[in-house]
N, C-alpha and C positions, 0 to 999 in steps of 0.2 A: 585126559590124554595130554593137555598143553602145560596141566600142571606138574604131570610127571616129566616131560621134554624141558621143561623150565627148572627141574631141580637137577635134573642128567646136567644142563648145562652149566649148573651154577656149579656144582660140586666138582665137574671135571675142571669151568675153570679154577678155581681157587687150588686142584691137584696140581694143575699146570704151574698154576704160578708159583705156588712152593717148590714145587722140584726145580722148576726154573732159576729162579733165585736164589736156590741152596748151592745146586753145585756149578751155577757159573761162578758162583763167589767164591766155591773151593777150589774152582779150576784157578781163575784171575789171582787169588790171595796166594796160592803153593810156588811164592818164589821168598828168594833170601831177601829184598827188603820187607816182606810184610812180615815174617820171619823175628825179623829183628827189632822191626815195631812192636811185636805180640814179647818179646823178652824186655823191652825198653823198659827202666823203673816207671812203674804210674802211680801216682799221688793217694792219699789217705783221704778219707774223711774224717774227721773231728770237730770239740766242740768244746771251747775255748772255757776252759773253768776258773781263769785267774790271773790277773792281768800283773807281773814283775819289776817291770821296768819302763819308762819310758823316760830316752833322750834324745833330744837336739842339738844339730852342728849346725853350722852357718857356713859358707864359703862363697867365691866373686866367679865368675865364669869368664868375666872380660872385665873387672876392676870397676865396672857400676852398678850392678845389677845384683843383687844379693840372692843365694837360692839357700834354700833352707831343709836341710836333709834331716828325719826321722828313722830312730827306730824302735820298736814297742818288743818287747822281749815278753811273753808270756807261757803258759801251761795250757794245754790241749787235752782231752780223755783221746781215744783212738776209740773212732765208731766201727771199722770195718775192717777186714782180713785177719792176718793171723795173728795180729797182735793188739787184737781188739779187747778193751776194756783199760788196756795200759796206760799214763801218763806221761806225756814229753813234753821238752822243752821246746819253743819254735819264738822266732822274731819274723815282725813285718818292717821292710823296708819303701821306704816313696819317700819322696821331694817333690817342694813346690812349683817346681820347671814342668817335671813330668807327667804329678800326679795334681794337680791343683785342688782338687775337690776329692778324693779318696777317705774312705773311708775308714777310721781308727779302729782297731779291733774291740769288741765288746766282751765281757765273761756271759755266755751263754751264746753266742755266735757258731755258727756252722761253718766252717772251713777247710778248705783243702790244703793240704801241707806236702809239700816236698822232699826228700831227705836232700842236706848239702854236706859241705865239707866242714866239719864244726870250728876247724884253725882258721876259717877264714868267715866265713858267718855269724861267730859267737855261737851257736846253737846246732844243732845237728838237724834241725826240721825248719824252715822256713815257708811263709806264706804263700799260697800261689792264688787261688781266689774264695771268695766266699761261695757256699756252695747253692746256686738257685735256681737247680734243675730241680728240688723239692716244690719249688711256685709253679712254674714253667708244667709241671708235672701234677699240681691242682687243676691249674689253668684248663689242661688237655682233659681230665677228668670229667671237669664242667662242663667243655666242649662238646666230648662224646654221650653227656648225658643229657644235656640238650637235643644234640640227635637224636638219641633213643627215643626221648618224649614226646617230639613233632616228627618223628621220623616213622618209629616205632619199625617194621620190617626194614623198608627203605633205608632206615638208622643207619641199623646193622650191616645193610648190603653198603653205604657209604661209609661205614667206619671200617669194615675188607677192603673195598678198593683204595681208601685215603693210607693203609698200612700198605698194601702194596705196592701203591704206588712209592712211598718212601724210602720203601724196601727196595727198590730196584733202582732207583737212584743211588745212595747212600751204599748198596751191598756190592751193586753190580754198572752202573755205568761210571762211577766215580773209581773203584780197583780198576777198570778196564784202562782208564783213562794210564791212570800208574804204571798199567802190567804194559805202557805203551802200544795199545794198538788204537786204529784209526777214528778218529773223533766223531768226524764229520758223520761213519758210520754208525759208531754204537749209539750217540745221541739222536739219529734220524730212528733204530731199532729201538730205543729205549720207548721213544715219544710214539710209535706203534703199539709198542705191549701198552702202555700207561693206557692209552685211548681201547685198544678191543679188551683188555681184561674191563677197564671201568664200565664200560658199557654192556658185558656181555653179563656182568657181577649182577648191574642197578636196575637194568633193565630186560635180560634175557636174549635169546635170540631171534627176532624177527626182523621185520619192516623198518620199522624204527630203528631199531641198535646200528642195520645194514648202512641205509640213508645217513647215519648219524655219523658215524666211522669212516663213509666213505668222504665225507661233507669235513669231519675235523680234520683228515691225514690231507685232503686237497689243500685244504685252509692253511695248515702246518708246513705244505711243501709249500705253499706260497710267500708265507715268511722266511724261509728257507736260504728259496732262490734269491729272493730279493737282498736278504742277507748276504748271500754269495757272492751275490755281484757288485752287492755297494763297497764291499770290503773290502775287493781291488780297486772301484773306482776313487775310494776313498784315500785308497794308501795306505792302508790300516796297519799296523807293526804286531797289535796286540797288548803293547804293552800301558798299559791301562793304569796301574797304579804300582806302588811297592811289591803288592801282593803278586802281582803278575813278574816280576823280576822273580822272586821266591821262587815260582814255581818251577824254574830255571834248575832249580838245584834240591829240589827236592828228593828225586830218584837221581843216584849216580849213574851217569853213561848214558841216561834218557834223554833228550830234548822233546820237551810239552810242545805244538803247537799252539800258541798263545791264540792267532788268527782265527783257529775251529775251537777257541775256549767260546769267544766270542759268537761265535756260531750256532754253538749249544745253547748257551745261557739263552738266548734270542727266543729258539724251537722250544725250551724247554719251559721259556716264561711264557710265551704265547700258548700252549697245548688246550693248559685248564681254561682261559679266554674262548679260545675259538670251540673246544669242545659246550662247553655252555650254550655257545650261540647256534651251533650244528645241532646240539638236543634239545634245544628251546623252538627252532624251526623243524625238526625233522617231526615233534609230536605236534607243534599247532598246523602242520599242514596234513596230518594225518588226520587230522580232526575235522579238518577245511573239508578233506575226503571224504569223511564221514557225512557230514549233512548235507554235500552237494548233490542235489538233483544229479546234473549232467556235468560231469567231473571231468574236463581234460587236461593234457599236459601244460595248455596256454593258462587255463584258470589258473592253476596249482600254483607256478611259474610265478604268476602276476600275485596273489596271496605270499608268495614268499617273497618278494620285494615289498610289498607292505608290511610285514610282521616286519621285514630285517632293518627299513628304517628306523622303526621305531627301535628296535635292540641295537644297533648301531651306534648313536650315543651312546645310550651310557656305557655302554662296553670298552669304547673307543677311552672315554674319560678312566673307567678302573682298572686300563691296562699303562696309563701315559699315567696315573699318578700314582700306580703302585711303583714304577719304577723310578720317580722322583722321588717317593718318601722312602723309599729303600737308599736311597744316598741324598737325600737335601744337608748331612751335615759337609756334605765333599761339593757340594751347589753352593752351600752356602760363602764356605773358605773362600773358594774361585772366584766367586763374584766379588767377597772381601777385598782380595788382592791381587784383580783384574780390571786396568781403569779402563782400559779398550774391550768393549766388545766383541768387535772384529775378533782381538786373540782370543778371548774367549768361547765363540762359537767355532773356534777352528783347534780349540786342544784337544785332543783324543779323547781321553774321558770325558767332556763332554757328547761327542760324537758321539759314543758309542752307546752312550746314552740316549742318546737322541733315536740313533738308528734301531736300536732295540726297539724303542716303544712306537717308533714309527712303523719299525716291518712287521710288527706283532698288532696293530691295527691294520694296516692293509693286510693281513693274513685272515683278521676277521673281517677283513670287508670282501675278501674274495669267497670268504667262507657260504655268504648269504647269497650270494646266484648259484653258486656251485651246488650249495645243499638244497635248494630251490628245484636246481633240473635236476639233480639226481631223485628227488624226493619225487616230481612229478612221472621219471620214467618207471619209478618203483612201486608207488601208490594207482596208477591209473594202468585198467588193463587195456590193451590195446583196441579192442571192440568194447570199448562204454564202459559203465560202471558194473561192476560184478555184482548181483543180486544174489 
């Protein structure tokens, strides 16, 4: 009976979250800019058969400093669309201002080519990058087969929800963003589905999924708020680096909230964190439940502030240094060429830095009393333990 209730649930969700993701994404993408993204020219693959030409210019930028400009003229096959198997002409372009360590095209190289204007490029196809979502795409192979063979069921239920969840970032909270409606909301609704599908996919519906859900969305809103509030207190503008300028003018007539970019990113890098630590305590105190003689909410309670010290650490550590190794080479510049500290802990990017990986620890540090009591009002019946 639990196994048939446990496959009703798997199957309805993973119904849900396909229909879900299909047609908000047809809803959010059915205007004239995504329109004319999907007409936009996009690039070729190919695979460089023969290298033509290669020359060098020199010229001064400010009459001392010499920059040295290339460019490699070669032959390409066409791997992909309609004009695949044909032969063209294409040149790479970089200098040693720009491109200091770029790399030279090789005969046998996989690359993306662009069509340009051939009066002004020499060639009609030009370089845009080498193509290495072919690695990237071993890489995930490896990954998900690793799963399968420490995982095996489990794997499989982790490689649904880890597409799902991508899925809905990537299909539907990121168009939503575009199709201009409100941040603050679809990134709080996004980090909902991410948590009840993951947990409803890995684990089923019970005890545990309820405690665990209710334990990561507390955790979540509590990074949230804290977010919310520091980002007045702080002054925050939003505008964070070039990139956030860009986003300015991406969609004509839109204005981004730059402020609930920052907001998202916060909720969104904290989720997988805090839910770890909400399923890592919602099943060891169900466990605690299990062999306890005389089971109550105080025991339960007090078991889950032991387990959460110990997961507190390190948790606390792999959410404050994914967010540094995500930008150490933007740490690094700043500290380069920042002799005062002082401005340095007071530039926005770094702030914002800071405050992410700070409210996304205190989001898992409120996660572990939080899923503590909920865990002990859930797990213990009210008269004793249930025989």
């Amino acid at each position: 009976m639990h196994k048939w209730r446990d496959r009703c649930v798997y199957f309805a969700t993973v119904l849900v979250s396909v229909l879900l993701i299909f047609f908000l994404n047809r809803a959010l993408t059915d205007n004239h800019w995504f329109q004319e993204m999907r007409d936009a020219e996009k690039p070729i693959r190919a695979k460089v058969t023969s290298i033509l030409n290669k020359s060098e210019d020199n010229y001064s930028m400010d009459g001392e400093n010499t920059v040295e400009e290339f460019e490699i003229t070669f032959q390409a096959r066409i791997l992909s669309g309609e004009r695949k198997g044909e032969t063209v002409t294409a040149n790479q372009l970089f200098d040693s201002y720009t491109s200091t360590d770029a790399k030279v095209v090789e005969s046998g190289d996989k690359v993306l080519l662009y069509p340009v204007d051939a009066e002004i490029y020499n060639a009609s196809w030009t370089f845009g990058d080498y193509i290495r979502s072919d690695g990237i795409l071993f890489l995930c192979l490896l990954f998900f087969g690793l799963i399968l063979l420490f995982g095996r069921m489990k794997g499989v239920h982790t490689i649904v929800s880890l597409s799902f969840t991508a899925l809905s970032v990537f299909l539907v909270f990121v168009p939503s963003i575009l199709a201009g409606y409100n941040i603050y909301l679809t990134s709080i609704l996004t980090c909902v589905f991410i948590i009840v599908m993951t947990l409803l996919i890995i684990n089923g519906w019970n005890k545990k999924s309820l405690v665990a859900s209710v334990g990561c969305v507390s955790g979540v809103l509590v990074a949230g708020i804290l977010s919310f509030v520091m980002d007045r207190v702080l002054s925050l503008s939003g505008v964070v680096d070039e990139t956030s300028v860009y986003l300015q003018y991406v969609v004509e007539g839109l204005t981004i909230d730059l402020r609930a970019i920052i907001f998202a990113g916060i909720i969104l890098g904290a989720v997988g964190a805090v839910m770890d630590v909400a399923m890592s305590l919602a099943s060891s105190l169900l466990e605690v439940y299990g062999v306890s003689e005389t089971p109550t909410v105080k025991s339960i309670v007090k078991s889950g502030f032991t387990i959460g010290r110990d997961i507190m650490g390190t948790m606390a550590n792999t959410l404050i240094l994914a967010y540094i190794g995500s930008s150490l080479s933007v740490v690094i510049l700043l500290i380069a060429y920042n002799s005062s500290m002082l401005a340095l802990f007071n530039k926005e990017m770094i702030v914002v830095e800071l405050l992410q990986a700070l409210a996304g620890s205190i989001g898992i540090l409120g996660t572990i009393p939080l899923t503590s009591l909920i865990a002990a009002l859930v797990y213990v019946p009210r008269k004793g333990k249930e025989k």
